[in-house]
LOBA-771238 format. One record per residue (C-alpha): x, z, y; residue number from 1. Coordinates in Angstrom, 1 decimal, padded with zeros to 4 digits. Layout:
BEGIN
+--------+--------+--------+-----+
:     c1 :     c3 :     c2 :   n :
+--------+--------+--------+-----+
:      X :      Z :      Y : NUM :
...
+--------+--------+--------+-----+
//
This chain:
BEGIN
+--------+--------+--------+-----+
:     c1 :     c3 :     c2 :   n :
+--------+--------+--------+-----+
:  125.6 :  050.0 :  171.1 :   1 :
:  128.2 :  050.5 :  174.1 :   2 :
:  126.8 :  053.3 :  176.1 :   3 :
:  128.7 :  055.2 :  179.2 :   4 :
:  130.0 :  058.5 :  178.4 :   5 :
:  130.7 :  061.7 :  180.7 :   6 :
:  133.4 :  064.2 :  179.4 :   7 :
:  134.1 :  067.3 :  181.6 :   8 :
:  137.0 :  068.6 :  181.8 :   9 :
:  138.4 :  064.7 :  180.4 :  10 :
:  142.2 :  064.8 :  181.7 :  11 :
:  142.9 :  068.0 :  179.4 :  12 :
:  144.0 :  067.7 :  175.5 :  13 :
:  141.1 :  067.1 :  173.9 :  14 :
:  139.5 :  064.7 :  176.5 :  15 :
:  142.4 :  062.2 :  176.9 :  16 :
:  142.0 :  061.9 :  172.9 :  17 :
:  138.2 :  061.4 :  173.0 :  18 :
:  138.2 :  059.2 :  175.9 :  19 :
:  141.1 :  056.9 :  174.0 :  20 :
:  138.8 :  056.9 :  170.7 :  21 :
:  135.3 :  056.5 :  172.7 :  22 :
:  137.0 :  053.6 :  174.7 :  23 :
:  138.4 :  051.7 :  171.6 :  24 :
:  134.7 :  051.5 :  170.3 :  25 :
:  133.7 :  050.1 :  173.8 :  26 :
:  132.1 :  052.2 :  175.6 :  27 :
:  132.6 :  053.0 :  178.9 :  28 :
:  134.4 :  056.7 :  179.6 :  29 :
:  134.0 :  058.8 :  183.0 :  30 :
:  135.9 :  062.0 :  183.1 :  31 :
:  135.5 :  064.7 :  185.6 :  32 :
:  138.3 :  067.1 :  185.9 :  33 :
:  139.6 :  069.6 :  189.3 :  34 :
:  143.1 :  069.0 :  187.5 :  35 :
:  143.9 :  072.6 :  187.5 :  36 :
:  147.2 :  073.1 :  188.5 :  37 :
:  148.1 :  075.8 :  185.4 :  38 :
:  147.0 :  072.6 :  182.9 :  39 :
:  147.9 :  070.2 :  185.2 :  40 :
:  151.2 :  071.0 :  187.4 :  41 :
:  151.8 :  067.5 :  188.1 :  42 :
:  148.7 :  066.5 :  189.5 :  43 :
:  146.9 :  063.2 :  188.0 :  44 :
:  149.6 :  060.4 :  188.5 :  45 :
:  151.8 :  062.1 :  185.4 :  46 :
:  148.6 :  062.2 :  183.0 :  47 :
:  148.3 :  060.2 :  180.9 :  48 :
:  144.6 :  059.2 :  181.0 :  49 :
:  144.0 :  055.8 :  179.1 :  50 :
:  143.9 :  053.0 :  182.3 :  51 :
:  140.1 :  051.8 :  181.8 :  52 :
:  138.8 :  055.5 :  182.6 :  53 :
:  136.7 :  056.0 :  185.3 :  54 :
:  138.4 :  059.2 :  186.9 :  55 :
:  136.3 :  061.8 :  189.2 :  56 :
:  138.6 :  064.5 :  190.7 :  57 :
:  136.2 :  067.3 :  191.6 :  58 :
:  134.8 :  070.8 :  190.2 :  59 :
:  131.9 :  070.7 :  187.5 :  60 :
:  131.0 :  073.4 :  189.8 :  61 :
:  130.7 :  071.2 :  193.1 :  62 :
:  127.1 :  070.3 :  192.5 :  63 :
:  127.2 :  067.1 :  194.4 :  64 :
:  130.1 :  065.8 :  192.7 :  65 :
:  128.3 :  066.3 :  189.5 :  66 :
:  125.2 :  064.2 :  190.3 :  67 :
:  127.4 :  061.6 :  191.4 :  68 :
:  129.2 :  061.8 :  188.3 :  69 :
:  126.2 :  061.9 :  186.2 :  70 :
:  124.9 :  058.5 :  187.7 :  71 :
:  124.2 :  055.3 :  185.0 :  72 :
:  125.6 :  058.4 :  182.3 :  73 :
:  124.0 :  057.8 :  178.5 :  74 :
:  125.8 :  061.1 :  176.8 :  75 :
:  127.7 :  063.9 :  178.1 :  76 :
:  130.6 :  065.7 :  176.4 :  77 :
:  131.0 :  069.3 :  177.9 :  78 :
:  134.8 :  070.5 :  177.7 :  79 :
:  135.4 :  071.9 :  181.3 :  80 :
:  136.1 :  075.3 :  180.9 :  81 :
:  138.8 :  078.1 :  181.4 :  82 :
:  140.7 :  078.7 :  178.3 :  83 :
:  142.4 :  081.9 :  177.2 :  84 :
:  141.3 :  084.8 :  175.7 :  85 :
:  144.2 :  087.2 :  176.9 :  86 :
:  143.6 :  085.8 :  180.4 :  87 :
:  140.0 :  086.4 :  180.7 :  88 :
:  140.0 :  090.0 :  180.1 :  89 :
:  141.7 :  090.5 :  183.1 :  90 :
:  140.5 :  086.9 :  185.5 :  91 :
:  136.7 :  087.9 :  184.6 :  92 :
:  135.5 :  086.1 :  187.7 :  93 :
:  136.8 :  083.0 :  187.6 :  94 :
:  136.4 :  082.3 :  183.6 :  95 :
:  132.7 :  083.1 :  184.1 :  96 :
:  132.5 :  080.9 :  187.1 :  97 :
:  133.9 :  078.1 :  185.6 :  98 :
:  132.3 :  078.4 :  182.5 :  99 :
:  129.0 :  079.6 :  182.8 : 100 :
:  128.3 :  078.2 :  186.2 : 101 :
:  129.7 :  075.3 :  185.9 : 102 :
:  127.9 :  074.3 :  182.9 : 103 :
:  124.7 :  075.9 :  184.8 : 104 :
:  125.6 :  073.4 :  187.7 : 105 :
:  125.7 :  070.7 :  185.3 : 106 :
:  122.4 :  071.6 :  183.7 : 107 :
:  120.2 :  072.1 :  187.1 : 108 :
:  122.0 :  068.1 :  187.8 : 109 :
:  120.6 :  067.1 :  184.3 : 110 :
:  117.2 :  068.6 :  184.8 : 111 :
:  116.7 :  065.8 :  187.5 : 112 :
:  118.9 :  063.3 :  185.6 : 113 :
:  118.7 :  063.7 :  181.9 : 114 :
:  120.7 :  062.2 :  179.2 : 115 :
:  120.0 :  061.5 :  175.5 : 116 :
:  122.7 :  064.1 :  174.7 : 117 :
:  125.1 :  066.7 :  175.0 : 118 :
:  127.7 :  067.6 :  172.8 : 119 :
:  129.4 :  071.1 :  173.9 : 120 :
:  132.7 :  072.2 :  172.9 : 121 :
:  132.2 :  076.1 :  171.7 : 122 :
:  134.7 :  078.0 :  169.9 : 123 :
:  135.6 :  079.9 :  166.9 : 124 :
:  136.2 :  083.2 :  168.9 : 125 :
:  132.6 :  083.7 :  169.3 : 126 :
:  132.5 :  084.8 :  165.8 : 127 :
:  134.8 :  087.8 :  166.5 : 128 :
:  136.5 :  089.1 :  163.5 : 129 :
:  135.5 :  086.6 :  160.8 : 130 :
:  133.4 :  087.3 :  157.4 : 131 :
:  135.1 :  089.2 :  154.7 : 132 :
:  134.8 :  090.4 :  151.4 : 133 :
:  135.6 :  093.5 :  150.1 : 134 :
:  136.9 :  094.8 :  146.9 : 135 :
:  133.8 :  094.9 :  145.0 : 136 :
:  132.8 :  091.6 :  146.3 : 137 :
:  130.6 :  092.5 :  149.1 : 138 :
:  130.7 :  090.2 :  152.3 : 139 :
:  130.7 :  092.1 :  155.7 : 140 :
:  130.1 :  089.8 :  158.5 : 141 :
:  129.5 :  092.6 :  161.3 : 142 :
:  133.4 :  093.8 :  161.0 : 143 :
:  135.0 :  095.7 :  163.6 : 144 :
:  138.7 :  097.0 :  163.9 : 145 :
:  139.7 :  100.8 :  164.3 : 146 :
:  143.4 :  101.0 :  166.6 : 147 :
:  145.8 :  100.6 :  163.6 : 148 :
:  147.7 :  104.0 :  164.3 : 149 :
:  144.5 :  106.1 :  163.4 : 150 :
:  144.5 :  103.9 :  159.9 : 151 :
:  148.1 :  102.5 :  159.3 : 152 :
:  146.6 :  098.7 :  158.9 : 153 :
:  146.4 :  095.9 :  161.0 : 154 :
:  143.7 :  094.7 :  158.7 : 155 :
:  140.3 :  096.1 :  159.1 : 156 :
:  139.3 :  098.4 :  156.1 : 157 :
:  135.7 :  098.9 :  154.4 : 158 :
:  134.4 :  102.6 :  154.4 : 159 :
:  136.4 :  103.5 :  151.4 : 160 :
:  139.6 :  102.8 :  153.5 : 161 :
:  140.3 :  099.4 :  151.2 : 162 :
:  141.7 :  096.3 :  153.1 : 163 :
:  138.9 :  093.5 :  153.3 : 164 :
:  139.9 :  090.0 :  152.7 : 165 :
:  139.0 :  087.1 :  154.9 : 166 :
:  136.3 :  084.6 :  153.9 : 167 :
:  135.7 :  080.8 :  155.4 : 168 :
:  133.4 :  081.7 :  158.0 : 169 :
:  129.9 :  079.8 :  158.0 : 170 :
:  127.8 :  079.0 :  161.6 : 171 :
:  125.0 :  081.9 :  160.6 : 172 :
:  127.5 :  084.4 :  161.1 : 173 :
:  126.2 :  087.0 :  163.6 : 174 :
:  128.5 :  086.5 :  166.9 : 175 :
:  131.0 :  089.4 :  167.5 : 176 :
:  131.8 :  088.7 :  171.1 : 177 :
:  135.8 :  090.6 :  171.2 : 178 :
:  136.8 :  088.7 :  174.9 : 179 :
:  135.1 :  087.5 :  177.8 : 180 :
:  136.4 :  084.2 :  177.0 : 181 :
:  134.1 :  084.5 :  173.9 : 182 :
:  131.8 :  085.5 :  175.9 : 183 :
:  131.5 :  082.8 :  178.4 : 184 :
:  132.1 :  080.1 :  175.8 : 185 :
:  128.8 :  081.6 :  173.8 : 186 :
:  127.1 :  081.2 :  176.9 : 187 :
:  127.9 :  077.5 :  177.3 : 188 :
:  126.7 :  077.0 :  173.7 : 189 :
:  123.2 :  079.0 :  174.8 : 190 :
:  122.6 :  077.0 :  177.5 : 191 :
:  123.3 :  073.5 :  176.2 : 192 :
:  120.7 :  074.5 :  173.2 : 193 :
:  118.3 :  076.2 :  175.4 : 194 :
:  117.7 :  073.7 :  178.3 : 195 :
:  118.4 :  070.0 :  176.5 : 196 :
:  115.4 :  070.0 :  174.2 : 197 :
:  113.5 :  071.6 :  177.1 : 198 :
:  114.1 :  068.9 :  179.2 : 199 :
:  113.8 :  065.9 :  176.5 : 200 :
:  117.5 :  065.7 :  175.4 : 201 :
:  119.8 :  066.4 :  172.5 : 202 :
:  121.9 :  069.3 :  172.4 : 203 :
:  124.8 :  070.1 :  170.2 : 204 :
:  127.8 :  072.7 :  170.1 : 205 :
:  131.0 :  072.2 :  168.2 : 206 :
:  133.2 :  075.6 :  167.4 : 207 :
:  136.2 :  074.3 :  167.7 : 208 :
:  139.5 :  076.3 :  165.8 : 209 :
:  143.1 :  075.6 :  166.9 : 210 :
:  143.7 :  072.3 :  168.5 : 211 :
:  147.4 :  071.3 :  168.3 : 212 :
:  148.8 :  067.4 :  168.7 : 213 :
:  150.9 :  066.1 :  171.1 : 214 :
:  149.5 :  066.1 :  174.6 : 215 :
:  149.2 :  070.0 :  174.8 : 216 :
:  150.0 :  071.7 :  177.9 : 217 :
:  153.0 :  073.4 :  177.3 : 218 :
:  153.8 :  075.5 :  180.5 : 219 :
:  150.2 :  076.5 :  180.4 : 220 :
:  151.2 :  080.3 :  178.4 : 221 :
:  147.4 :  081.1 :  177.7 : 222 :
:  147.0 :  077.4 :  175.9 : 223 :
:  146.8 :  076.6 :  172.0 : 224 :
:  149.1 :  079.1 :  170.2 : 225 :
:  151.5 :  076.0 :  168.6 : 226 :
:  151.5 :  074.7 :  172.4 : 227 :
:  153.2 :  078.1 :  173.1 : 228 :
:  155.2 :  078.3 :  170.8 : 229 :
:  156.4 :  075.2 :  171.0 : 230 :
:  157.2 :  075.8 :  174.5 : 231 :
:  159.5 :  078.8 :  173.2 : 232 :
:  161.0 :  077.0 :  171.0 : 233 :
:  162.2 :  073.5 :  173.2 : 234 :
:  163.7 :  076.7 :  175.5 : 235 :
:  165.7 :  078.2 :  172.8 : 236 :
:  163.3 :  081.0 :  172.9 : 237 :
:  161.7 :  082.4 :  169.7 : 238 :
:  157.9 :  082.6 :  169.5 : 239 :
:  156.4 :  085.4 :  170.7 : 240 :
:  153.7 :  086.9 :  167.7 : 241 :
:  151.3 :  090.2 :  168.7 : 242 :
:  150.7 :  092.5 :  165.7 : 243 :
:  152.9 :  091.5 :  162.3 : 244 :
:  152.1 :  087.8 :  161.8 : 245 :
:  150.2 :  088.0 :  159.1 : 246 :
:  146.7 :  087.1 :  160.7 : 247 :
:  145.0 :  084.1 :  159.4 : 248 :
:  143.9 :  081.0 :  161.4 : 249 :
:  143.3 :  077.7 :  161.2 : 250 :
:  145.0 :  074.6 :  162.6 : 251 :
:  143.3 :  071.3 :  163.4 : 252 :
:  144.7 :  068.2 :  164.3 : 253 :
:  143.2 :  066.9 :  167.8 : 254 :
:  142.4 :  063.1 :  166.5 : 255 :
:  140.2 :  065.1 :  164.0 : 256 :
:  139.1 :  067.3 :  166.9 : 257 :
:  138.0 :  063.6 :  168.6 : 258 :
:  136.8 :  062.5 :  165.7 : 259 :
:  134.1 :  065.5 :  165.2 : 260 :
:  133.2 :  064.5 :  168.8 : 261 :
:  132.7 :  061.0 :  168.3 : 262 :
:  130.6 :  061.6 :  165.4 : 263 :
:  128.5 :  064.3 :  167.3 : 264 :
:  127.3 :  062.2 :  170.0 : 265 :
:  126.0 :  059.8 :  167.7 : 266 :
:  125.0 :  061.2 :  164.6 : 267 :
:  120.8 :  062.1 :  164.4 : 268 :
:  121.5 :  064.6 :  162.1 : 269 :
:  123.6 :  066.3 :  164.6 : 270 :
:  120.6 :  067.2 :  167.0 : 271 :
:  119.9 :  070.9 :  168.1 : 272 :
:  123.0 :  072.1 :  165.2 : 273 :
:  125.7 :  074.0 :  166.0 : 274 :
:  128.9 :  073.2 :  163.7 : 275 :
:  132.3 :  074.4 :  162.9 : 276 :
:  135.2 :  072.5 :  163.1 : 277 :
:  138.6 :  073.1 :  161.6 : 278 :
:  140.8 :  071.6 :  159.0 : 279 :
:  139.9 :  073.6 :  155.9 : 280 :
:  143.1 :  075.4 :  155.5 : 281 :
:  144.2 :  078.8 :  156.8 : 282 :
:  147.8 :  080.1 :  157.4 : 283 :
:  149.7 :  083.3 :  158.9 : 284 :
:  150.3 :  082.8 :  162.7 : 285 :
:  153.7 :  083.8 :  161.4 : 286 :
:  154.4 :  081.4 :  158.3 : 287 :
:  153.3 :  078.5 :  161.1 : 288 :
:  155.8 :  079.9 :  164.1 : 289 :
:  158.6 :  079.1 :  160.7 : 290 :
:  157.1 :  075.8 :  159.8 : 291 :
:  157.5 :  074.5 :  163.6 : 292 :
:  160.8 :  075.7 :  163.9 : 293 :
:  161.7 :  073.7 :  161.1 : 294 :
:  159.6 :  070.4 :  162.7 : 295 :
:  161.5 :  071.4 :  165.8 : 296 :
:  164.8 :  071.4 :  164.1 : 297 :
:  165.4 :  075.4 :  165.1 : 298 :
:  165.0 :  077.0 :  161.8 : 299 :
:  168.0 :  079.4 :  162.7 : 300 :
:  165.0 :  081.0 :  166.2 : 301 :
:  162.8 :  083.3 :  164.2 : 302 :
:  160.2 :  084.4 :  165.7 : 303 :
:  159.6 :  087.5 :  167.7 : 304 :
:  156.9 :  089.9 :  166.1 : 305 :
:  156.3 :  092.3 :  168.6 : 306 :
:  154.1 :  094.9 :  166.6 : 307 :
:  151.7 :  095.3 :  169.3 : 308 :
:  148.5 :  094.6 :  169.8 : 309 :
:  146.3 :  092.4 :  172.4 : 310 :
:  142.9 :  093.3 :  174.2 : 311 :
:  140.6 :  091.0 :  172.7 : 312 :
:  142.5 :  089.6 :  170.1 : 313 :
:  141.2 :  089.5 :  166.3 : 314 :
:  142.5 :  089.3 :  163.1 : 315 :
:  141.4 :  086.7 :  160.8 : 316 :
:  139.2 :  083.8 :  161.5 : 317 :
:  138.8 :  080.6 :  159.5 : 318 :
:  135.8 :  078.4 :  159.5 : 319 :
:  133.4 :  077.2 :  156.7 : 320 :
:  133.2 :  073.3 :  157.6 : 321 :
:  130.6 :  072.2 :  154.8 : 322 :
:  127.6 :  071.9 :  157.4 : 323 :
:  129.8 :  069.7 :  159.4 : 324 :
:  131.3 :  067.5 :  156.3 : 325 :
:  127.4 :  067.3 :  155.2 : 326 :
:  125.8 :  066.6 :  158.6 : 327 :
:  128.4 :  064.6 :  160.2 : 328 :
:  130.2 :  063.8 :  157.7 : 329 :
:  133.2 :  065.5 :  159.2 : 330 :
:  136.4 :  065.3 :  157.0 : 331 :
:  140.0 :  067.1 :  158.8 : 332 :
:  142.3 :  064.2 :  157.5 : 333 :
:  145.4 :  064.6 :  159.7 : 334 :
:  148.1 :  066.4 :  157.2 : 335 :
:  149.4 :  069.5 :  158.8 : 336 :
:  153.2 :  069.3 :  158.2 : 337 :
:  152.5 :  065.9 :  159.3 : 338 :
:  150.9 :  066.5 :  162.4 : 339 :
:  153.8 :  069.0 :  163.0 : 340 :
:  155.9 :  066.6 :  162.6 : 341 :
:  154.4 :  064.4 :  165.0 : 342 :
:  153.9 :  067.1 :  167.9 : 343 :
:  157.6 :  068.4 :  167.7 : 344 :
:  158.8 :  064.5 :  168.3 : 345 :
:  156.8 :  064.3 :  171.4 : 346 :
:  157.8 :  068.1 :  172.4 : 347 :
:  161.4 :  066.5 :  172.4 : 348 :
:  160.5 :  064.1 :  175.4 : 349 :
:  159.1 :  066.8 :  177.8 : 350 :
:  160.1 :  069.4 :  180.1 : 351 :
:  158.1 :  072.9 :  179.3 : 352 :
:  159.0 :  075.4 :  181.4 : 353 :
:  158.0 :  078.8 :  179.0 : 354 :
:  155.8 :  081.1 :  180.9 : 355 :
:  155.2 :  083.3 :  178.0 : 356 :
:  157.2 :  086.3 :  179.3 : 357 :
:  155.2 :  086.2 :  182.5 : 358 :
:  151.5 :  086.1 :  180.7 : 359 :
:  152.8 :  089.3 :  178.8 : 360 :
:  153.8 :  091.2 :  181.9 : 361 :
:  150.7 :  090.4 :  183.2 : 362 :
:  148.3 :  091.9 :  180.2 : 363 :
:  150.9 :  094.9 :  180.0 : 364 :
:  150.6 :  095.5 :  183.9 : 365 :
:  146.5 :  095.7 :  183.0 : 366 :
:  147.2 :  097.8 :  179.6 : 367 :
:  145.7 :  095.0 :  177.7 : 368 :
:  148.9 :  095.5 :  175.5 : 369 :
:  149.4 :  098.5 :  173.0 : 370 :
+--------+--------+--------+-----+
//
C-alpha cells in the first residue's frame, strides 16, 4: 500500500538513498532538511534529491515547520541530526540542540498528530568500546580504556594486563556513552521508544555502523571516515588515521543502509526493537585507508598514522546483525571492494575541498588531541 513518508534530515547521504528506494515502490517522500551549510555548501539547487520529492527547507527544530510537514504523513523516518563525534565534544550546545530537541520538537508535533511509525537512525557509538573476549574466553561488555602511555597498548587490557579481543557486538550490550555525540544520539533512540507506544504508534531505532557510497559529503571533515579520506586522497593528501590503525570497524554500503530502512518501516516484527546494522565484516581503519587508495588509483599516498589519540574516540566496535537478519530479514549484500570501487568513480567527478587539517587544529586548540 502506497503511503506518504516523512524523512528528517532527507537531502543528506542516507535520505537521498531512502527517498530514491521509497519513491521507486510508490510512495510519496517529503523530506525536511535546514541544508546545513557544512553538509550542504551549495545550498539545494546542487543536490541531488530525486525530482518527485516533496522538499521542506526548515529546522526540525522550528515547531511550526514541523506540523506543517507532518500533515497527511503515514510513517516518519528520523535522520536529522548533528554528526561527529570529535565535533561534539567541543560544539556541546548545538549537537544537543539539534538532536535532542529537535527530535523533542518532533515528538510534542506527533503527540497531536500521530503516525503509525517511526523508524530512528541511532548509532553504533552508543555502545562505546564494543564487547570483548579475553584470553580465557570471558566476554567483558562494560570495557573502558586506561591512556596508552600508563599501559603501552592502544588496546584495552583485562586485569591481568592481557590484550582483549573484540567480539560482534549484540543490541543488549550495556551503552558506554564515550562522546556527546553518543550521547545525544542515545537520547533520540529513548525518546522515539518512550513516547510512540505511549501515544499509539510504532517505534523503532536502527544503529547504524559506517555508511560509505557515493553521495557523501566530502568537505564536511567530521563526516563518514571513507568520506574523509576520500577527500584526502582526490587532494593528493594522505589520510589522516588517530592512534596506529589498527582499530576495528565496520563498513556498510548506504543502499544496504536504505534497505534496513525500508524494511523497518514496514516490517511488524520490527515494532518497539532496536537493531544493529552493518555489513558483517570488520577491518583496520588502516588496511581500508590502503584499499581506497588503490580504488582511488593512489596506492603510492599512504596514509598518515598520527599516533595520537582523540577525546571520545574508541577502539573497536563491530556489530552482531543476527536480530536484524532474523527480524527484518536484513542481509548487507553490497560487496565491499565493490562498493569501493563504485564510491572512488564518483569521487573522480567532484570537487572536495579537504578540511581535515582545520577539524584537527580545532580538537588540538581544545586538547581533545593527545
Amino acid at each position: 500500500m502506497a503511503e506518504r513518508i516523512l524523512i528528517t534530515g532527507g537531502a543528506g547521504f542516507i535520505g537521498r538513498h531512502l527517498a530514491t528506494l521509497l519513491l521507486h515502490e510508490g510512495h510519496a517522500v517529503r523530506v525536511l532538511d535546514n541544508l546545513l551549510p557544512q553538509v550542504h555548501p551549495s545550498g539545494l539547487p546542487a543536490i541531488d534529491l530525486p525530482a518527485d520529492v516533496e522538499p521542506m527547507i526548515g529546522d526540525v527544530r522550528d515547531e511550526a515547520m514541523v506540523r506543517r510537514s507532518l500533515a497527511g504523513v503515514d510513517k516518519v523516518v528520523h535522520l536529522a541530526a548533528e554528526v561527529g563525534v570529535g565535533q561534539s565534544m567541543y560544539a556541546v550546545d548545538r549537537y544537543v540542540s539539534v538532536n535532542d530537541h529537535g527530535t523533542a520538537v518532533l515528538f510534542q508535533a506527533l503527540i497531536e498528530r500521530p503516525v503509525r511509525r517511526v523508524v530512528v537512525a541511532s548509532s553504533m557509538s552508543i555502545y562505546g568500546e564494543g564487547l570483548y573476549r579475553d584470553a580465557d574466553g570471558a566476554l567483558h561488555e562494560n570495557v573502558r580504556r586506561t591512556p596508552r602511555d600508563t599501559t603501552g597498548s592502544w588496546d584495552p587490557l583485562d586485569a591481568r594486563g592481557r590484550v582483549l579481543v573484540p567480539e560482534p557486538t549484540p543490541e543488549t550490550k550495556r551503552p558506554a556513552l564515550a562522546s556527546v555525540y553518543a550521547i545525544t544520539k542515545y537520547v533520540q533512540e529513548r525518546l522515539t521508544l518512550t513516547l510512540a507506544p505511549a501515544y499509539g504508534m510504532e517505534g523503532v531505532a536502527l544503529r547504524l555502523w559506517n555508511a560509505y557510497g557515493p553521495g557523501q559529503a566530502l568537505s564536511n571533515p567530521y563526516t563518514g571516515v571513507l568520506a574523509i579520506f576520500a577527500a584526502r586522497l582526490h587532494n593528493g593528501q594522505p589520510p589522516l588515521i588517530f592512534e596506529d590503525g589498527a582499530q576495528r570497524r565496520d563498513f556498510v554500503h548506504v543502499e544496504d543502509v536504505a534497505q534496513a530502512f525500508r524494511v523497518a518501516l514496514d516490517r511488524p516484527e520490527a515494532a518497539g526493537g532496536v537493531f544493529n546494522i552493518g555489513s558483517g565484516e570488520q577491518r583496520s581503519v588502516a588496511e581500508v585507508a590502503l584499499l581506497l587508495a588503490e580504488a582511488m588509483g593512489r596506492p603510492d599516498i599512504a596514509p598518515d598514522i598520527t599516533g595520537k589519540a582523540r577525546a571520545g574516540d574508541i577502539r573497536h566496535c563491530v556489530p552482531d546483525i543476527g536480530l536484524a537478519a532474523a527480524k527484518l530479514g536484513y542481509a548487507a549484500r553490497r560487496d565491499f571492494r565493490d562498493g569501493l570501487a563504485e564510491l572512488a568513480e564518483w569521487v573522480a567527478l567532484q570537487q572536495a575541498e579537504d578540511r581535515t587539517a582545520q577539524a584537527r587544529r580545532e580538537l588540538e586548540a581544545r586538547g581533545l588531541v593527545a
